[in-house]
N, C-alpha and C positions, 0 to 999 in steps of 0.2 A: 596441445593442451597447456594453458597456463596454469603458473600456480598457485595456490589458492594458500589464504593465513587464516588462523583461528580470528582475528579482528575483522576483515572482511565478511566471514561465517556470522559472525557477532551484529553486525551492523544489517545485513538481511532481516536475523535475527528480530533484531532491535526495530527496523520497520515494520515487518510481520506485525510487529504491538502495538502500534499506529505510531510511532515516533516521527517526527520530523527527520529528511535526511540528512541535515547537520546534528541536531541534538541524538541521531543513532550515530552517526559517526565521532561525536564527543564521549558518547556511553561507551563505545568498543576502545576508547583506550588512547584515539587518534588524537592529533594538536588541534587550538584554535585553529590555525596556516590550513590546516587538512581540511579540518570540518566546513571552513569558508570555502571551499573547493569543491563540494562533497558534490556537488551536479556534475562536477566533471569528472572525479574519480568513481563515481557510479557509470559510466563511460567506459572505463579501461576494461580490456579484456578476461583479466580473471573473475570482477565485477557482474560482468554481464555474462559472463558463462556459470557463475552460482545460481543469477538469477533463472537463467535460462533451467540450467539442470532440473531448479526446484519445478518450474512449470511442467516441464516432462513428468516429473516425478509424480505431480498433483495429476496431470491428464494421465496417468497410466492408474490410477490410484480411482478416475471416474469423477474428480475436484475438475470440473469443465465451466465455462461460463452459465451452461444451461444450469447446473446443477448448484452454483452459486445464485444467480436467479432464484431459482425453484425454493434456496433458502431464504432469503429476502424478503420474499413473498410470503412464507410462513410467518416470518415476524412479524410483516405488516397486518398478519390477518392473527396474529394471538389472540388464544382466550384463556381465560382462567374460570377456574370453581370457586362460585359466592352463594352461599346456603345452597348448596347441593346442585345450583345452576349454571351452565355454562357460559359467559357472558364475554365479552371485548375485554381483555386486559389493556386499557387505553395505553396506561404510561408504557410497557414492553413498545406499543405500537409508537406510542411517541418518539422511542430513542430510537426504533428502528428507524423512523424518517428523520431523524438527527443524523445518525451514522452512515446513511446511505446519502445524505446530501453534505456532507464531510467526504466520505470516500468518491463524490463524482462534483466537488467544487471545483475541480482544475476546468474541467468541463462545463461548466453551467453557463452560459453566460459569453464563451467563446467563440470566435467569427471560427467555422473550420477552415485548417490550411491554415491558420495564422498560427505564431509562437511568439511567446515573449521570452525574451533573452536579456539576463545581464549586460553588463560592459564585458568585463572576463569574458565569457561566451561568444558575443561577438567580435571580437579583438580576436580571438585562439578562430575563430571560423574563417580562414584562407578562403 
């Protein structure tokens, strides 16, 4: 078991609330030198065993891909009360298709099996 810092906790944290993972590694306290890093210190072992922890955590808890789904879908299907009717709450529907094509931009658009890699990244790739 590696060990884990309240800044690392901080920067999860910090992405959890959509931050970029340089500007959540700026937030938790870390240097410019760090934050320009931040893909590859989200790599290191106590890093990726927070992240990890937290996904057990969420799958034990019933937070499963189906069940993030199953939310998503609500969103996109809102409705609200106008004069006593129940009708499309469009704009809720609208952000919902903002944030979900925000949370799957890495992916939109991508040949699968490919990656895009910094210079840093593939220089450090033996």
């Amino acid at each position: 078991m590696t060990k884990t810092n309240i800044r690392q906790l901080q920067v999860v944290h910090n992405i959890s609330k959509g931050m970029s993972t340089r500007k959540a590694f700026l937030e938790a306290g870390y240097s410019e030198s760090s934050a320009n890093q931040s893909s590859r210190l989200m790599k290191t072992g106590s890093m990726q065993e927070i992240v990890q922890t937290l996904g057990t955590k969420l799958e034990e808890r019933g937070v499963n891909v189906e069940y993030i789904a199953g939310k998503i879908a609500e969103w996109f299907e809102a409705k609200k009360v106008v004069h006593g009717q129940e009708v499309p709450d469009y704009d809720t529907q609208i952000k919902a298709y903002e944030k979900t094509k925000e949370l799957l931009k890495e992916d939109i658009g991508k040949t699968p099996g490919k990656t895009t890699l910094t210079l840093e990244e593939w220089m450090d790739a033996d």
